[in-house]
GUZA-919446 format. One record per residue: residue number from 0; residue in three letters; y, x, z of N, C-alpha, C in turn. Coordinates in steps of 0.1 Angstrom, whole numbers. Atoms other than C-alpha are relative to their C-alpha. Example, Ala and Ser with C-alpha at 12.3 -4.5 7.8 and 13.67 -1.06 7.14 Angstrom:
% GUZA-919446
REC   seke   nuro   n.north   n.east    n.up   ca.north   ca.east   ca.up   c.north   c.east    c.up
REC      0    ALA       -12        9       0        -45       123      78        12        9       0
REC      1    SER       -11       -9       0        -11       137      71        11       -8       8
//
This chain:
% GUZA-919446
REC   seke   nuro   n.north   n.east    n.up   ca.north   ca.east   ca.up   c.north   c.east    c.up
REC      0    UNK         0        9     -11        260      -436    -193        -9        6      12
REC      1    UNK         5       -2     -11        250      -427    -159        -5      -11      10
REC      2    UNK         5       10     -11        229      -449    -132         1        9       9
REC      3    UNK        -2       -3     -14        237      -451    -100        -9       -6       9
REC      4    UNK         1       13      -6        225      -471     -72         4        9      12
REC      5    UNK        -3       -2     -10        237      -477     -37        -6        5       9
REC      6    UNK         5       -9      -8        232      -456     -10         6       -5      15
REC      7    UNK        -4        7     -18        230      -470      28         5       10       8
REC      8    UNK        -9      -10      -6        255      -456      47         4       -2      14
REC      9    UNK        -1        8      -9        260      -461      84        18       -3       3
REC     10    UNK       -18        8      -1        294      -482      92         1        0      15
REC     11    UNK        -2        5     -13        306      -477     124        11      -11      -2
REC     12    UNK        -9        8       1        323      -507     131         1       -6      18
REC     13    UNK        -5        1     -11        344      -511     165         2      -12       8
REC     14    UNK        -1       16      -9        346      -552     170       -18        1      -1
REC     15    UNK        11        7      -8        305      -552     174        -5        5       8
REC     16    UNK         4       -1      -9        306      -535     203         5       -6      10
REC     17    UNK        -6       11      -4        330      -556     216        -5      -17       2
REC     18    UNK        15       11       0        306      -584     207        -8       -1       6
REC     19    UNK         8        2      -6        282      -573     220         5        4      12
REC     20    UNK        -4       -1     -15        297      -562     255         4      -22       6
REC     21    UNK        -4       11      -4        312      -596     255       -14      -14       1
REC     22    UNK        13        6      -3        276      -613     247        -8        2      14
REC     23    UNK        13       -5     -11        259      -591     274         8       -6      11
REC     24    UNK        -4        7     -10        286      -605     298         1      -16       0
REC     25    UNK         3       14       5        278      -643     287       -15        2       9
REC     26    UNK         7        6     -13        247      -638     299        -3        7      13
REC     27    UNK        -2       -4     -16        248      -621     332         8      -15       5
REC     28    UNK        -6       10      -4        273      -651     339        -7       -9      -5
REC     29    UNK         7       12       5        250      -676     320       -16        0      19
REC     30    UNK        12        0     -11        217      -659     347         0       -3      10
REC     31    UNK        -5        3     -14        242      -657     379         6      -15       1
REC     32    UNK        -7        9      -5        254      -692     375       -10      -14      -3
REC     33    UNK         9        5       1        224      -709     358         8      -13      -9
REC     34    UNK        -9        9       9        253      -729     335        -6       -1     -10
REC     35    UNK         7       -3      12        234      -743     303        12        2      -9
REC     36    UNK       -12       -8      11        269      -736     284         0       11      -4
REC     37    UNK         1      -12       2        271      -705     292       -13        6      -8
REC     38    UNK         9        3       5        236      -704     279        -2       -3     -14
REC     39    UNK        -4       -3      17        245      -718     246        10        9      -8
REC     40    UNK       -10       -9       8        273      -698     240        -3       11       1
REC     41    UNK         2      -13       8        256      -666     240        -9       -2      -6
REC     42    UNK         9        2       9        230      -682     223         8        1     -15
REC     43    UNK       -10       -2      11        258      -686     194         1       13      -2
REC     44    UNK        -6      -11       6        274      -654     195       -12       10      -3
REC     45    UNK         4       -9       5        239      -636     196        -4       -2     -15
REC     46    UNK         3       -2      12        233      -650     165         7       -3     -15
REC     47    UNK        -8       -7       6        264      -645     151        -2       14      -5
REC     48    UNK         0      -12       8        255      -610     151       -11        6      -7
REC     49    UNK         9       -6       5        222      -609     142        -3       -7     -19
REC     50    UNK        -5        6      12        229      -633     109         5        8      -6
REC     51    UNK        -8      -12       1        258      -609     102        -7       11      -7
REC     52    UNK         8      -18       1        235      -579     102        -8        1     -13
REC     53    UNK        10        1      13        207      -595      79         8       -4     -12
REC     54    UNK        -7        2      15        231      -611      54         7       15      -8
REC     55    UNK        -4      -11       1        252      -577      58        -8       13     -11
REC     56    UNK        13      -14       1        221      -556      47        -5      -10     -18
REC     57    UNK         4        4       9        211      -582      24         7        0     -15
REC     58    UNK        -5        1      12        239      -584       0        -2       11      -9
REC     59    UNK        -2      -10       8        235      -551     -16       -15        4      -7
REC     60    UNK         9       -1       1        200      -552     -23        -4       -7     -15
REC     61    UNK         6        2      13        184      -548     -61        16       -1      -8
REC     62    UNK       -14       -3       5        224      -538     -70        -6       11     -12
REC     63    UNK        -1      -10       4        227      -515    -100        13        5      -7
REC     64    UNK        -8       -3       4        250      -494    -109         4        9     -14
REC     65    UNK         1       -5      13        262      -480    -142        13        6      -2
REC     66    UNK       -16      -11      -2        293      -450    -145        -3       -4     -15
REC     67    UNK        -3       -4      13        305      -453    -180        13       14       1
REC     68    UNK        -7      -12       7        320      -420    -192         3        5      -6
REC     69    UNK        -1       -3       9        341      -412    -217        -7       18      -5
REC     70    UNK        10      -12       0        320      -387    -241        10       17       3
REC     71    UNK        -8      -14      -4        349      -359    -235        11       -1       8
REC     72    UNK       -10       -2     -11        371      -348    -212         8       16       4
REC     73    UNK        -3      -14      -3        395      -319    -212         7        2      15
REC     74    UNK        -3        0     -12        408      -301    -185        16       -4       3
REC     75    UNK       -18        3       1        445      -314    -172         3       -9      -8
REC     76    UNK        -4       11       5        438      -344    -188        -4      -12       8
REC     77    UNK         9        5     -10        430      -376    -168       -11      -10     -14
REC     78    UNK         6        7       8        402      -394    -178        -7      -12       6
REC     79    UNK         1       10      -6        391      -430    -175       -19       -1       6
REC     80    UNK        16        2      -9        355      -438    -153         1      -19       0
REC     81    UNK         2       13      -3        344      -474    -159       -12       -2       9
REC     82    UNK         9        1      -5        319      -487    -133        -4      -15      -5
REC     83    UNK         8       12       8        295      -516    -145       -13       -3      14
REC     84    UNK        18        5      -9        271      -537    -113        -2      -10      -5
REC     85    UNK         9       13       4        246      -555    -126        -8       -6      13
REC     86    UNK        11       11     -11        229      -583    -102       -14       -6      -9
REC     87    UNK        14        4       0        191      -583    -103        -7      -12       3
REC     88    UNK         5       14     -10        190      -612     -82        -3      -11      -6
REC     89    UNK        -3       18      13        182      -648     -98        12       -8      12
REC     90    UNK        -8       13      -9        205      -669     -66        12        7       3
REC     91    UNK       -11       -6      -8        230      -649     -50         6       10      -5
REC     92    UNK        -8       -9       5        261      -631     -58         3        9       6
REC     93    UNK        -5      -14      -9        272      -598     -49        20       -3       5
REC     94    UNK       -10        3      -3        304      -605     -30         4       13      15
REC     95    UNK        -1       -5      -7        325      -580      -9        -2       18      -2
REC     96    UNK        10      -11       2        315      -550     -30        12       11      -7
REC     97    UNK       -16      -12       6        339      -513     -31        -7       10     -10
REC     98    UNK         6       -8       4        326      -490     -56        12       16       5
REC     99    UNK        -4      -12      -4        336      -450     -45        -4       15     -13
REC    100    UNK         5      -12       7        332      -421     -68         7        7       9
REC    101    UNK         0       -8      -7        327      -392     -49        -4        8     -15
REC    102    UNK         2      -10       5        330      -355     -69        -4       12       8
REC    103    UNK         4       -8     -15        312      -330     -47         9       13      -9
REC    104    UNK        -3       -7       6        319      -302     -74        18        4     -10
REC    105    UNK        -6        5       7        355      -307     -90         5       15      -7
REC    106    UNK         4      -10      10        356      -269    -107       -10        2      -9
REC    107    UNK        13       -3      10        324      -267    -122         0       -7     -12
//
């Protein structure tokens, strides 16, 4: 059995700059118009994304992971890779979660 654990990886992801362009234009139009709407509504979306970010960050945290591997494996045969995450946590489930095996070496 092999342990793993996750490894933080950066995600670009293309709607939260969109978010945030569309926040930063909330308030410029909330400053130049002095509108409390406008006001609340980037109050919302900024914390849409900063909720987002901490839950984001939070779910993967105290994850472990466990490669089972069968004990042989010849060559030109396939062979099966079970992965096993255990939750540390006592409250909250791990939800949303891809596991990847990566082989850096696949001759050796």
């Amino acid at each position: 059995m092999v342990e793993g654990r996750f490894i933080s990886k950066e995600i670009y992801r293309s709607y939260q700059i969109g978010v945030a362009l569309f926040t930063l234009l909330l308030l410029l139009s909330a400053w130049n118009s002095g509108n409390n709407i406008l006001y609340l509504a980037f109050a919302i979306t900024l914390s849409f994304i900063v909720v987002g970010e901490i839950f984001g960050n939070y779910n993967l945290v105290g994850a472990k992971v466990y490669i089972l591997a069968p004990d042989q494996v010849v060559r030109g045969e396939n062979g099966n890779f079970w992965f096993r995450i255990e939750n540390t946590r006592k409250i909250f489930p791990y939800f949303g979660v891809n596991v990847e095996l990566l082989i850096k070496n696949p001759t050796g």
